[in-house]
N, C-alpha and C positions, 0 to 999 in steps of 0.2 A: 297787364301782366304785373306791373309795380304794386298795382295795389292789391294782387293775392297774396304775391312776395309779402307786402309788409303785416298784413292780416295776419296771414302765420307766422312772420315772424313776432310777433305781440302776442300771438298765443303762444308759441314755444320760450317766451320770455315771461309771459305771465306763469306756465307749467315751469321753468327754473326758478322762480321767485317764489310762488306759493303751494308749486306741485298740484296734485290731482285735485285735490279740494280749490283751488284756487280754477285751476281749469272747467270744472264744473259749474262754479259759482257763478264766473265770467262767459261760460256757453248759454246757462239758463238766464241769465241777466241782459243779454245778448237779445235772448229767444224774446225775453218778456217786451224790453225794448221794442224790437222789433214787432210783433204783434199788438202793442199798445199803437205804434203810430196807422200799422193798417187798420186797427179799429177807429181810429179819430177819422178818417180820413172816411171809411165808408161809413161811419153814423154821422158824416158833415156831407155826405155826397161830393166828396173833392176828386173824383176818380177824371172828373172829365176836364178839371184844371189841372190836376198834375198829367194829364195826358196831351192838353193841350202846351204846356208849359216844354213838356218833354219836347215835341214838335216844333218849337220855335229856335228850339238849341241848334247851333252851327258844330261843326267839328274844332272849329277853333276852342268855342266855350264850352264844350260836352268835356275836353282836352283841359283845359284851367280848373273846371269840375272836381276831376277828375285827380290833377296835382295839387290842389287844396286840401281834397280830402287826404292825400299821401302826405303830405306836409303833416297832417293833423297828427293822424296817424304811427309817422314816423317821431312825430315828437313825443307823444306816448309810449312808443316804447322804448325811447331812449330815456325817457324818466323813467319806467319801470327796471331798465333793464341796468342801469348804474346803480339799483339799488340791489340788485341778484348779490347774491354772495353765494362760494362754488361747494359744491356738495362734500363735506368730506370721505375718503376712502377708508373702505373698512379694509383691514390687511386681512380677515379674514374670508371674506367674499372675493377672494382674487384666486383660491385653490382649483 
């Protein structure tokens, strides 16, 4: 649950800091990310290591896993998110 929490919260920080274009850039960069490693993995045939590997994990270490990567996480958007500065208001868009 923490680590959807912080997921969105780093994209609703990333969306105050660089808006929709930034949101975009950081979902397809994301996507690309993310499909570059399942391709390594099934052009090296590693499907049956990382399955094994997954298998060997305890709840204790699936659990440290799991706050490593929220540690990560969390600290990225706390760098992105001290650099946001707040949107200013248009007096005219408040009629």
């Amino acid at each position: 649950m923490m680590f959807m929490f912080i997921i969105g919260f780093w994209f609703a920080t990333i969306y105050k800091r660089w808006g929709t274009t930034g949101m975009l850039v950081s979902l397809i960069g994301s996507a690309v990310l993310l499909l570059g490693i399942v391709s390594l993995a099934t052009l090296n045939q590693w499907w049956g290591s990382v399955g094994g590997w997954f298998v060997q994990q305890t709840p204790l270490t699936m659990g440290a896993w799991a706050a490593v990567l929220c540690l990560v996480l969390a600290g990225g958007s706390y760098l992105t998110l001290r650099r946001a500065i707040p949107q200013p208001r248009h007096p005219a868009s408040d009629a």
